[in-house]
N, C-alpha and C positions, 0 to 999 in steps of 0.2 A: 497717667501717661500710658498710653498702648504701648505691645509690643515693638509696633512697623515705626512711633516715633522714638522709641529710645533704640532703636535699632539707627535709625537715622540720624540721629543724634552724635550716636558713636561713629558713624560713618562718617557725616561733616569732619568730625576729629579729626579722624587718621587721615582722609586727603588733603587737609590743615596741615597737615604733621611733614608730608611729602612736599609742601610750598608752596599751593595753589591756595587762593583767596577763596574759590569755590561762594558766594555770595550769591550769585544770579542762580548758580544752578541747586544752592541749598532753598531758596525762596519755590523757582519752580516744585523740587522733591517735597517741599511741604504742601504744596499743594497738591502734588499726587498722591501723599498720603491722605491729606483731607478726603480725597476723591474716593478711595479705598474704604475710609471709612463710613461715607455716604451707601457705598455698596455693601458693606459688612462683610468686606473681605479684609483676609487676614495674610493673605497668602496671593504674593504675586502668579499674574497669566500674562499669555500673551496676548487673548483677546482684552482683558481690560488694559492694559499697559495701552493699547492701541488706540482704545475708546476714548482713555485721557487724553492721550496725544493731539489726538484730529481733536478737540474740542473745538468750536470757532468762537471767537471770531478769527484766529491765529490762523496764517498762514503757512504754504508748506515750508521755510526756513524753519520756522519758528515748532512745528509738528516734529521735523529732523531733530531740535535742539531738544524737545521734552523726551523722544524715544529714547536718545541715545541717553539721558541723564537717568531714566526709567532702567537702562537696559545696565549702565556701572551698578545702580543701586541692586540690581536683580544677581550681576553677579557677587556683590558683596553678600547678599543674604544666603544665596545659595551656600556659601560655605558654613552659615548660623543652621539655617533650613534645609534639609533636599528636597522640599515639597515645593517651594520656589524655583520657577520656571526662567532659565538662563534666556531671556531675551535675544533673538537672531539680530546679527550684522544685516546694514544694505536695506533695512527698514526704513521709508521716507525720509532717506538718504538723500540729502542734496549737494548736489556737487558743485565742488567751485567756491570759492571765496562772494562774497556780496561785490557786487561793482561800486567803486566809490562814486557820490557824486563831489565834481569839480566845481566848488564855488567860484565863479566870478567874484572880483575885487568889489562890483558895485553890489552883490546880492548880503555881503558880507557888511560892506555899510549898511543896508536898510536893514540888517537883522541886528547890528549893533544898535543902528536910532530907536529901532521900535523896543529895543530891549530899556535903554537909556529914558524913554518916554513912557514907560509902566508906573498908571498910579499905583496908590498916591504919591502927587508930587514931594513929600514933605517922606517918603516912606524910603530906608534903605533899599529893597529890592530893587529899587532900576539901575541902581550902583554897583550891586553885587552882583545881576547878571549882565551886566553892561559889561562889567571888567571880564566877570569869569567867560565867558564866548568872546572878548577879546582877546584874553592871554591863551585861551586855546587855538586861537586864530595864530597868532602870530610867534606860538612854541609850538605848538603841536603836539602840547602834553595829551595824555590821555584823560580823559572827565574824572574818570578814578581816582588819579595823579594830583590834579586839579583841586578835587575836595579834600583829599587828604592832607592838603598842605596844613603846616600848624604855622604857627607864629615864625616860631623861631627858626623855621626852613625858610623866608622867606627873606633875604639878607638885601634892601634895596640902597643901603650904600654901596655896597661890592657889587649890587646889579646881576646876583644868584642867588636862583631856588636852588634846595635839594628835596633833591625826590626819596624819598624813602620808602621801601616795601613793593618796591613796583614788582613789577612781572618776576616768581623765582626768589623775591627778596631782595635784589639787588638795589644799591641807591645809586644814583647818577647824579654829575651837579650839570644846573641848564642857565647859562647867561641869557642876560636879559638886557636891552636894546635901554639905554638911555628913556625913551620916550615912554616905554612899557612901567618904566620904574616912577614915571611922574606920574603916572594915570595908579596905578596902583597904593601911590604914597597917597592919593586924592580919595579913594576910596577906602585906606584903610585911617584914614581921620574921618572922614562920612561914618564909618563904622563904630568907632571910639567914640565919638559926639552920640550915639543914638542906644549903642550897648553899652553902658559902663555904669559898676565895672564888670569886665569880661566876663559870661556864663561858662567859656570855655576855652582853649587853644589852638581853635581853628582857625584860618585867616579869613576863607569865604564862610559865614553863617548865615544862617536864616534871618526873618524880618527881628526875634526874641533873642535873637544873640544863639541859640542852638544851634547841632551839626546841622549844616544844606546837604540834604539826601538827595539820591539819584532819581530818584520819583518827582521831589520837586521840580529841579532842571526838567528832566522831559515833558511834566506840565506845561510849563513857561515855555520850553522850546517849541511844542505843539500849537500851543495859543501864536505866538510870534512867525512861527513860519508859514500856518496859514493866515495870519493876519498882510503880512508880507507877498502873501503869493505864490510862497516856495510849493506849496504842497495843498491841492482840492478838500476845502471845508471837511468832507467826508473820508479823505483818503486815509489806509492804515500804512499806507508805504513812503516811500520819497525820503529825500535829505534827509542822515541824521547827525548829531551832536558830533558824533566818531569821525564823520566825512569832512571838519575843520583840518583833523590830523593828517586825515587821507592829502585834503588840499596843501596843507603846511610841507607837507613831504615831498609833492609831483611839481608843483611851485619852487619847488630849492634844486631841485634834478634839473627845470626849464632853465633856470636861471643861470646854473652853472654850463649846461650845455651854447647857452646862447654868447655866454662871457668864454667858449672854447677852452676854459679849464680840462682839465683830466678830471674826467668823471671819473672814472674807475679807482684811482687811487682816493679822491675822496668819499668814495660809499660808504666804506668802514665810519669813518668819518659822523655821518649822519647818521649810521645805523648805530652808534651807539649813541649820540646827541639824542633819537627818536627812544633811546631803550631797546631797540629788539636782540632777540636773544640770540639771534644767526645775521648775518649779512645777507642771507639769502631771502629773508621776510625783505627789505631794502631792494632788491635788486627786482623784486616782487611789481614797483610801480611802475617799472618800464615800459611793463605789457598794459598796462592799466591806463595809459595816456597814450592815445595817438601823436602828439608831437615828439611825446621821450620816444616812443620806441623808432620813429622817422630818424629820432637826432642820431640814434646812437647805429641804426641802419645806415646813414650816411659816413659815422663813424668807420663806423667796420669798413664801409667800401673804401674810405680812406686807404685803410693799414694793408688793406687788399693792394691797393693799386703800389704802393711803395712798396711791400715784397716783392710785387711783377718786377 
């Protein structure tokens, strides 16, 4: 083992230690160490940190995300090394949150059928991602959330998940609709007819009964949404997995604005149903939907005009 991976190694740790899952961006760091060691560098720069980063086919979101996980790591070494080079802020910097896309009810059907219609017929997989991009559609867990469910989170007499380890640690429990709980009890006997006995404690597994990685889904989701339409055969952008949540959240905001509840008193509400760690990520899709932020414009003018 080099230096720069057991140095990395120990890094993953300690940001493990502080609460963060760190997954995606320990995956990225190991490939910037691979990258370093192509170079036979031992010793982070700012011109090679750079040269990773722009790699293509990646785009500038994606450049932002490898700099800045280049630029933590540089400063944790810095305090191992002083010959490692403290990485600058404001580096392919992008600003702004991603724009969610808004699924239509009907794009969400054909991404359920075509998921549900994946040979082979006789194969768990059109079962497994049939359900799991349903039950994301219609909780707005996170994918993360999602794969991590075990067995025994998964209570569908009571008609609740729990979630465990989310964001921080925290667990939340998330009721489930009558109808979510028959489609779910149908795929987890699909499951138990084809894996048995169990390889493991997950509820969603692979075709062998294994963990379903996050790699798999976005295969499958990439196959299905340009088979669908959602996104050009060649395209590296458009809808993703995350933007079910996005819709499950701007969807329950329309809904209640249109039924003239009090939004405001129920934000809290959703915002911890969704997990977020502030109310203010929650109040975050108002701007994000032209109808929310209309409805809640007309609001205001309301309260305006009764104080006159």
């Amino acid at each position: 083992m080099s230096a720069l991976q057991s140095a990395l190694r120990d890094y993953v740790a300690l940001r493990r230690s502080l609460g963060t899952k760190f997954h995606a961006a320990e995956q990225r760091l190991n490939h910037f160490v691979e990258f370093m060691a192509q170079r036979r560098a031992d010793v982070i720069t700012y011109p090679l940190a750079l040269e990773w980063a722009m790699q293509p086919p990646a785009g500038r979101p994606t450049w932002a995300l490898r700099f800045a996980d280049a630029r933590g790591f540089s400063r944790y070494l810095h305090g191992l090394d002083s010959r490692t080079e403290v990485l600058p802020t404001r580096v392919l910097a992008f600003s702004g949150r991603v724009k969610p896309y808004l699924y239509t009810e009907t794009e969400i059907t054909r991404l359920l059928e075509a998921a549900f219609a994946l040979p082979p017929a006789t194969a768990l997989r059109r079962w497994t991602y049939g359900c799991l991009f349903g039950l994301l559609a219609v909780t707005g867990l996170r994918i993360g959330e999602a794969l991590a469910l075990q067995r025994q989170d998964v209570d569908l007499a009571q008609g609740i998940l729990t979630i465990r380890g989310a964001k921080f640690g925290k667990t939340r429990l998330v009721p489930l609709h009558p109808t979510t709980c028959t489609v779910l009890r149908r795929y987890a006997k699909e499951r138990d007819a084809r894996v048995n006995p169990p390889r493991g404690e997950y509820f969603f597994v692979a075709e062998r009964g294994g963990r379903l990685l996050h790699q798999y889904v976005w295969r499958v989701f990439m196959r299905l949404s340009r088979q669908i339409g959602l996104r050009a055969r060649s395209a590296h952008s458009g809808p993703r997995v995350h933007d079910l949540r996005h819709r499950f959240a701007v969807q329950t905001l329309v809904n209640w604005y249109r039924s003239g509840v009090a939004v405001e008193q129920l934000l809290p509400v959703l915002s911890t149903y969704l997990g977020h760690v502030c109310v203010r990520d929650t109040y975050w899709y108002l701007s994000a939907c032209p109808e929310l932020m209309g409805h809640a414009v007309r609001r205001l003018e309301q309260r305006w005009r009764v104080a006159q």
